[in-house]
C-alpha positions in Angstrom: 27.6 66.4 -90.2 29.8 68.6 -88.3 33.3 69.7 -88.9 34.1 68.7 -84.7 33.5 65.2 -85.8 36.6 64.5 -85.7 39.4 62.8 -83.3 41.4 64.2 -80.2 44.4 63.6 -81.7 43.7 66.3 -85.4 46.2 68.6 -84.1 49.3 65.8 -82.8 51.8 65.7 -85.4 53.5 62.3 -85.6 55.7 60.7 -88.9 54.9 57.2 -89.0 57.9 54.9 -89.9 57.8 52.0 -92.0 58.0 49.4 -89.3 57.7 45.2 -90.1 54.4 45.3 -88.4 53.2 47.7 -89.9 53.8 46.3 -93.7 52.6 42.8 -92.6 49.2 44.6 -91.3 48.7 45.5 -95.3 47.9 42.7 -97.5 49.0 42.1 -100.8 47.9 44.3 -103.2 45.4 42.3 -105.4 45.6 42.8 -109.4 41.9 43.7 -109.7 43.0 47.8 -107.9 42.9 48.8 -111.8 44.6 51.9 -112.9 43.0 55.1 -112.4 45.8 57.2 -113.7 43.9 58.5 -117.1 40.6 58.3 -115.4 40.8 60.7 -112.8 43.3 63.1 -115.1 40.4 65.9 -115.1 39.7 65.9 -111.8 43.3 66.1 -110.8 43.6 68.8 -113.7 40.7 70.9 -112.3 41.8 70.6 -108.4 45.6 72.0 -109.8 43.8 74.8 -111.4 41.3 75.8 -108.5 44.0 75.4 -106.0 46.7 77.3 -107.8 48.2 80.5 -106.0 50.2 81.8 -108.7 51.9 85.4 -107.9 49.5 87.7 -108.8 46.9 86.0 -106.4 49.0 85.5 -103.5 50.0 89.6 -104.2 46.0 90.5 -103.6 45.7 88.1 -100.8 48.9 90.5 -98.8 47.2 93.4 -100.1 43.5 92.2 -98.8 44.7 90.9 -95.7 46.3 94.3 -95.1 43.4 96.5 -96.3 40.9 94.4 -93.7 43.3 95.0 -91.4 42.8 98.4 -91.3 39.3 98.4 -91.3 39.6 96.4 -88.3 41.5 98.9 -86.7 39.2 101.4 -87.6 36.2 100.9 -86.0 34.5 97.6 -84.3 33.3 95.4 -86.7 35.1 97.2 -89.7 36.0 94.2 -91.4 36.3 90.3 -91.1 39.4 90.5 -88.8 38.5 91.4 -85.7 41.5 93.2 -84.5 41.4 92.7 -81.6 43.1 94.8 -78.4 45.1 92.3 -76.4 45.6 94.7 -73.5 49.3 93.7 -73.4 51.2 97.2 -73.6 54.5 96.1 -72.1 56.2 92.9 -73.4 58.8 90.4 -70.9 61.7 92.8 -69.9 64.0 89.4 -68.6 63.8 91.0 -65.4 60.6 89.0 -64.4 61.2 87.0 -60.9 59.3 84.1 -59.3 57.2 81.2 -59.8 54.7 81.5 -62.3 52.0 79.2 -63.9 50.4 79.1 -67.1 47.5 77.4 -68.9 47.2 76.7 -72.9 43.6 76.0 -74.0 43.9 76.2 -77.7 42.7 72.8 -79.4 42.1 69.6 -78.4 44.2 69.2 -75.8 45.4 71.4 -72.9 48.8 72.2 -71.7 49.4 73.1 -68.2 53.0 74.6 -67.0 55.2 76.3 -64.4 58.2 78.2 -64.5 60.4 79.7 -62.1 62.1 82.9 -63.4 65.1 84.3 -61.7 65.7 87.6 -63.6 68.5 89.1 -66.3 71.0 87.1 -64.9 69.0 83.3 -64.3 66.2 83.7 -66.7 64.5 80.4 -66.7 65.5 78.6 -64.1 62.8 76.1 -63.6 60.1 74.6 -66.2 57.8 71.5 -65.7 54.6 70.9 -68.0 52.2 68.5 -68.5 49.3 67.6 -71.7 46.1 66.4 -71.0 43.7 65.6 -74.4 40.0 66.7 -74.2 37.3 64.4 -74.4 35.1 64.7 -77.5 31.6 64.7 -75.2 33.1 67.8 -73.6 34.1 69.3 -76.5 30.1 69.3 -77.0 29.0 69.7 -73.6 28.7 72.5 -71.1 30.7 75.6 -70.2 30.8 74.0 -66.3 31.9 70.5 -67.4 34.3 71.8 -69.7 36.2 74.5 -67.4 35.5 71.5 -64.7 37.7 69.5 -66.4 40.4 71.8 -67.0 40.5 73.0 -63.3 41.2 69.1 -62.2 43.9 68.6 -64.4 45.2 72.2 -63.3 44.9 71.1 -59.7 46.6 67.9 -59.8 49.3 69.5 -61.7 49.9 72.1 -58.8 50.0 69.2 -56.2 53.0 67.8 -57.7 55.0 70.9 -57.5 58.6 70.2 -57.2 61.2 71.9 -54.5 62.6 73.0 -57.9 59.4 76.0 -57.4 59.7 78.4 -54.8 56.7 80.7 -54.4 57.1 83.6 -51.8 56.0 84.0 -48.5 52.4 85.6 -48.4 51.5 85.5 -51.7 49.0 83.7 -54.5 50.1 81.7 -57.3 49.4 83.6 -60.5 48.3 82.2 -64.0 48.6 83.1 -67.0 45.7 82.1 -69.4 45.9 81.0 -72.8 42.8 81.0 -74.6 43.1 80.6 -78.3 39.4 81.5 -79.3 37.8 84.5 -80.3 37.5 87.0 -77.2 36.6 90.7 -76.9 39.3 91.4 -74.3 38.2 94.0 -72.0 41.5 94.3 -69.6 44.7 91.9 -69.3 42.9 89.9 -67.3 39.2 89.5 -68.4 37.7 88.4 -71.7 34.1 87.6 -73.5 33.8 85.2 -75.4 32.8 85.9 -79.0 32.4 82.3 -80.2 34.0 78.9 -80.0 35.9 77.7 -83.4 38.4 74.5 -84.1 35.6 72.4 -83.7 34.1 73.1 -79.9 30.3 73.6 -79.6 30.3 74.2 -75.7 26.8 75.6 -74.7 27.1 78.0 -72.3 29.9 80.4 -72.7 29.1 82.1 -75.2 29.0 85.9 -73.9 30.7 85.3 -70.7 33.9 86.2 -69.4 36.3 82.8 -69.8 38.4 83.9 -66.3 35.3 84.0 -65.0 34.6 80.4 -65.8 37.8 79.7 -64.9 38.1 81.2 -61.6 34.7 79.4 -61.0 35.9 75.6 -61.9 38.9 76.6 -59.7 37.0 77.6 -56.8 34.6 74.6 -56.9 38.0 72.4 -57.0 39.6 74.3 -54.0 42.3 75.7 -56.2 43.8 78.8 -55.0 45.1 80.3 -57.5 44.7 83.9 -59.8 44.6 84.8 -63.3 46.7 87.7 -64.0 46.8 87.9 -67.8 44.1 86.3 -70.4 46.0 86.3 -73.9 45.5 84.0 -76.6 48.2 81.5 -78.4 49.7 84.1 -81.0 50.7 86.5 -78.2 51.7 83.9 -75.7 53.6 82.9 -78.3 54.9 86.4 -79.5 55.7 87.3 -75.7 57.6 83.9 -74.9 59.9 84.8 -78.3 60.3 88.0 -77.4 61.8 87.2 -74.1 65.1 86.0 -76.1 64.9 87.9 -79.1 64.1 91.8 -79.2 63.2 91.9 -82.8 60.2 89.5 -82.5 57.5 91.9 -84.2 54.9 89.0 -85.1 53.6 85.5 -84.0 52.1 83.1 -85.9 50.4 79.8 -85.3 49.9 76.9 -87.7 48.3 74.0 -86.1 44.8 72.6 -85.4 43.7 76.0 -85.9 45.2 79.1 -86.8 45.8 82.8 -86.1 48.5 85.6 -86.2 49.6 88.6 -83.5 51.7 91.7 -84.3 53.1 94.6 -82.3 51.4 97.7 -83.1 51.7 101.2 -82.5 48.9 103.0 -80.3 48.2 106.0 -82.6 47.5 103.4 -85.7 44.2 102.3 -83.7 41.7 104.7 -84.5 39.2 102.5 -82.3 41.5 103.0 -79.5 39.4 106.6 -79.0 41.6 108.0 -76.4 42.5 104.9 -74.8 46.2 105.2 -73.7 48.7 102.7 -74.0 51.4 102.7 -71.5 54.3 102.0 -73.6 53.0 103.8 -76.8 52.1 100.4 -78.8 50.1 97.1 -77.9 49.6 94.1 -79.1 47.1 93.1 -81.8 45.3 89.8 -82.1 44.2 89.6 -85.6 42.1 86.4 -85.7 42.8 86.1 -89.5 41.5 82.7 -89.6 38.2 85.0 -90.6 39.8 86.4 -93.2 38.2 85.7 -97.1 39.4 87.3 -99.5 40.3 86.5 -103.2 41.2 82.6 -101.5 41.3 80.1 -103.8 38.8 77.5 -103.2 37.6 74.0 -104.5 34.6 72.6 -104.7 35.7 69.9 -102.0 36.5 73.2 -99.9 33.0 74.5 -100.1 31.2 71.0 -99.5 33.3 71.0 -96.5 32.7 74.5 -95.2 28.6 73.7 -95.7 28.8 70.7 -93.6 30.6 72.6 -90.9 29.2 73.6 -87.6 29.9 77.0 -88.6 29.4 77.6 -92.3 30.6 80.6 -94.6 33.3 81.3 -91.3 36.9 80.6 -91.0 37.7 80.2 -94.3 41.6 80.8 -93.9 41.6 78.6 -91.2 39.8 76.2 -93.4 42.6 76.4 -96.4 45.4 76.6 -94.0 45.0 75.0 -90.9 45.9 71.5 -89.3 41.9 70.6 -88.6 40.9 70.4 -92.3 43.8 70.0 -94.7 43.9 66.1 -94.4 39.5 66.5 -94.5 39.5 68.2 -97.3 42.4 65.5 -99.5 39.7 63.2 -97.9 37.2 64.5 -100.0 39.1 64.2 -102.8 39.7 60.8 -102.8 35.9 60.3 -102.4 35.3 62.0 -106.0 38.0 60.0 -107.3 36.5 56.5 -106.2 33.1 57.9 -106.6 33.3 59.0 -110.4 36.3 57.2 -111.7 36.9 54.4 -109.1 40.3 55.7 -108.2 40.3 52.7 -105.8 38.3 50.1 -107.1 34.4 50.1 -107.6 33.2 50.3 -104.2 33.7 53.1 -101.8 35.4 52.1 -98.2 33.5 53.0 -95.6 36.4 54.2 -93.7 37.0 56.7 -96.7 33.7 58.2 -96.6 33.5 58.8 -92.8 34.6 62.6 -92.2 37.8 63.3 -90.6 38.5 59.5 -91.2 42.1 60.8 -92.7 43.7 63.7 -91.0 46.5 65.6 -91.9 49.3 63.9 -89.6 48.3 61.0 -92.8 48.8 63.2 -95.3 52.0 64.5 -93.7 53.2 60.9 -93.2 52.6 60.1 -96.9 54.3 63.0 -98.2 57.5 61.8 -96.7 57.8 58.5 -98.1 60.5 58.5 -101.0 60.3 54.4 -101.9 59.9 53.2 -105.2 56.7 51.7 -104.5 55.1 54.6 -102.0 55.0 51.6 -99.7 54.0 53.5 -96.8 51.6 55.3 -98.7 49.6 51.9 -99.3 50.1 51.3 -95.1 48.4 54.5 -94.7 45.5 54.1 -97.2 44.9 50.8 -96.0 45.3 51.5 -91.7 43.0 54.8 -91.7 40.9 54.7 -95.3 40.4 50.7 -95.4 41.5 50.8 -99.4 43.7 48.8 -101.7 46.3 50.7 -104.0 48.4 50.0 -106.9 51.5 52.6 -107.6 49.3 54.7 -109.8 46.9 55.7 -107.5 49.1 56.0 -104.6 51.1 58.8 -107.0 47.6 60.0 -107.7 47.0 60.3 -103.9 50.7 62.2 -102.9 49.8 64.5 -106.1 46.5 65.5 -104.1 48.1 65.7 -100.8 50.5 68.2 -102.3 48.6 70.5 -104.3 46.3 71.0 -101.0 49.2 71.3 -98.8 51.2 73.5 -101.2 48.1 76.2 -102.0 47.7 76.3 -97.8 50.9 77.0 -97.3 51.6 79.5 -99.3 48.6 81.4 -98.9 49.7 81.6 -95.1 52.8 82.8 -96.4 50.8 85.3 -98.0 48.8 86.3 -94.9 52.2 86.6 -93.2 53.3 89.3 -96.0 50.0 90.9 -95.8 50.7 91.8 -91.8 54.5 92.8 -92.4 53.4 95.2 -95.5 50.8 96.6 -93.0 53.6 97.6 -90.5 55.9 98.9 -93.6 54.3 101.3 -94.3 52.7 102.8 -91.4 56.8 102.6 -89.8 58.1 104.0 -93.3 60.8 101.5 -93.4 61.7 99.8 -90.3 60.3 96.6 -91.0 62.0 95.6 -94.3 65.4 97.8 -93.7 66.1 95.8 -90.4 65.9 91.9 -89.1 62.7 91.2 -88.6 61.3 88.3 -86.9 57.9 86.5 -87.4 57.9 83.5 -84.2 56.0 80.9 -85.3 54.4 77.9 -83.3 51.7 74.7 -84.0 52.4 71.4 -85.0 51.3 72.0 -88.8 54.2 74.1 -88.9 56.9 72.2 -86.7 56.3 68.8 -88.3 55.3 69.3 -91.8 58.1 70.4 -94.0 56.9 70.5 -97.1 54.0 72.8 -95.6 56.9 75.3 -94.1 58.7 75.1 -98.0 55.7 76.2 -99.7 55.3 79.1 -96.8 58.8 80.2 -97.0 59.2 80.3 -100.9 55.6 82.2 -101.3 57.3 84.9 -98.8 60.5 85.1 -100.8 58.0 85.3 -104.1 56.4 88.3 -102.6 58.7 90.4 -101.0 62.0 89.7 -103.4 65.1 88.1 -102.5 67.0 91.0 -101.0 64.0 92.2 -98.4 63.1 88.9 -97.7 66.6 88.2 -96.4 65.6 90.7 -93.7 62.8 88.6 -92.5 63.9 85.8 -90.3 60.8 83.3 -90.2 61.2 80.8 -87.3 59.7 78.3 -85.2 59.7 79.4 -81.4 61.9 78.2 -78.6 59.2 78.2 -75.9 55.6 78.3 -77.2 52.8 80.1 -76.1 52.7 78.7 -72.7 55.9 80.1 -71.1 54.8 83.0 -72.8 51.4 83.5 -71.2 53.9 82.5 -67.5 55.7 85.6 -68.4 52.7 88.1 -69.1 51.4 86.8 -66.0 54.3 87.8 -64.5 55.1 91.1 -66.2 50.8 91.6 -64.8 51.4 90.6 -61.5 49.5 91.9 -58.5 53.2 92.1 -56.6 55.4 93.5 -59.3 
């Protein structure tokens, strides 16, 4: 079994409303759906205690996360965080001009958009965009059919460019390139490809340089067009916030997958060995979605993470991302049935196929504030095929929270962990001023009990005065504009 078996739509966050048609699709509850309320007690018990994140845990999770950190800044390969050098040394000024496009790979779909920017005074004068979702077959295929497929939707994107978009006389439209997998940057605009994660299993990319692939596909489709900056989603997103708001210091993304981005000062990279930033300070792309430490895991966490396609990897990402949280409530439900018939004594089959409930389901149940969890039972019955009484659905919201709580707050954690990194090598000007941590991803934008648990684990860690300081929001403009402006800030005519 592998963890990409899963829909197109894992990452689109959507609230379904209680409509007519969809209570008439859900039968009558039949009497037989005993209930499993004293049954399944211990297991509920046990998944509460494996999954807590009291205080002291989330405090060695900051402290871990910060201490691999380092490592990773020390020398390649110094810890599980790569650390990686993003090659962006000067962030958007607001003095960038022109038309620029941009190109958001980063899950299972792809987001193609272009901006005209008219300076300090304009700013954004122009945007259009457009989402295209990604096959499943390609997610599996090849490195040529993939980046084929992108390059088409790019293309017939660009030939329905507007007399909004004014590009100037004798020069190339420029692209900036959002890759949100793990790359060993080697200059703003070139990258290699460490491995793929979030579920892709493309052969043939592995090792290569992605703008490479991507100039490629856009040469065999006639598209005449240049990549001038290659950053992933955390510092697309990190430049496109710091555009409008100067104390931007970290980006964040909570979505399909996950990762985080900081701006760091050049002579706190010992790895760096000589190599010169510009502006004194770059931009770091942590990929802490490797990170491991001290997590609190289940034994549903570790079946799933063994039937992945890349087991003993990821594991934040596997506790605190959009791809598995609703996958691993899933398998939950399957002990609960299983061992003490939670919902009756047969198992669904739509319950036991993986990824069968995904976390947009477990976000749509969590809302639901009737008497009689009524949307709940639409939801079991629509994607799992099972009958519930009002004990079990209560059962089933108790399990969607406790996995939803201990993610979010250990990403809360992981977001200290960064911000005490930068404390103390600045020696106080990250808690004694505003700081801001941009965050973007549907996990975060639509799921608000998820953001509660991140925001009060923050306020745990750091104290109600300091955490005042830090101003935890979701992003105006995503990655994508972002990645338009470092495309622009990198242009060949600037």
């Amino acid at each position: 079994m592998s963890v990409a078996a899963t829909s197109p739509s894992v990452g689109s966050f959507y609230l379904r409303r209680r409509s007519p048609s969809t209570a008439m699709s859900m039968p009558r509850f039949r009497m037989a759906v005993r209930s499993a309320a004293v049954s399944v007690t211990p297991l509920l018990t046990k998944l509460h205690n494996d999954s807590a994140t009291p205080l002291p845990l989330l405090r060695h999770v900051a402290d871990a996360m910060a201490a691999d950190m380092r490592a990773g800044l020390a020398v390649e390969g110094g810890s599980d965080l790569k650390m990686i050098l993003s090659y962006v040394d000067s962030l958007p000024s607001g003095n960038e001009e022109g038309l620029f496009y941009a190109l958001d790979l980063g899950g299972t779909n792809f987001r193609v958009l272009r901006v005209q920017l008219g300076g300090k005074q304009e700013r954004v004068i122009a945007t259009e965009f457009d989402q295209v979702s990604i096959p499943k077959e390609l997610m599996f295929g090849t490195s040529e059919q993939l980046f084929d497929f992108i390059a088409s939707g790019l293309a017939k994107f660009a030939q329905k460019e507007g007399n909004k978009f004014h590009l100037p006389t004798g020069t190339k439209r420029e692209i900036g390139f959002t890759f949100s997998f793990p790359v060993k940057q080697t200059s703003i605009d070139s990258g290699i490809l460490i491995k793929w994660t979030k579920g892709f299993s493309v052969s043939g990319t592995a090792g290569k340089d992605v703008v490479a692939c991507l100039n490629e596909a856009m040469d065999r489709q006639g598209l005449d067009m240049r990549v001038s900056a290659l950053v992933n989603d955390a510092v697309g997103t990190l430049a496109g916030a710091r555009y409008w708001d100067d104390d931007v210091m970290v980006a964040v993304i909570l979505g399909t997958g996950t990762n985080a981005c900081y701006v760091e000062q050049a002579d706190a990279i010992p790895k760096l060995q000589g190599q010169v930033s510009s502006s004194g300070r770059t931009i770091i792309n942590t990929e802490w979605g490797a990170f491991s430490d001290g997590l609190p895991l289940t034994e549903f966490d570790r079946e799933m993470d063994a039937a992945s396609i890349n087991p003993g990897e990821q594991i934040f990402e596997k506790t605190i991302s959009g791809m598995y949280l609703g996958e691993i409530a899933r398998r939950v439900l399957v002990k609960m049935t299983e061992a003490d018939a939670l919902f009756g004594e047969s198992l669904p089959e739509k319950l036991s196929t993986p990824f069968a409930l995904r976390t947009p389901d477990i976000c749509a149940m969590q809302q639901d504030i009737s008497d009689d969890l009524q949307d709940v039972g639409s939801i079991l019955y629509n994607v799992a095929g099972v009958e519930s009484n009002l004990s079990a659905r209560k059962i089933v919201v108790d399990v969607c929270d406790t996995i939803v709580k201990r993610g979010g707050r250990l990403a809360g954690a992981g977001i200290v962990g960064i911000l005490q990194k930068m404390e103390e090598d600045s020696k106080g000007l990250i808690f004694g001023k505003r700081t801001v941590v941009a965050m973007d991803g549907g996990l975060y934008a639509n799921y608000p009990q998820y953001r509660r648990y991140l925001q009060e684990a923050v306020t745990e860690l750091l104290g109600t005065e300091i955490s005042k300081n830090v101003v935890i929001e979701l992003t105006k403009d995503g990655s994508g504009i972002g990645a338009a402006l470092l495309a622009a800030a990198n242009s060949q005519y600037a």
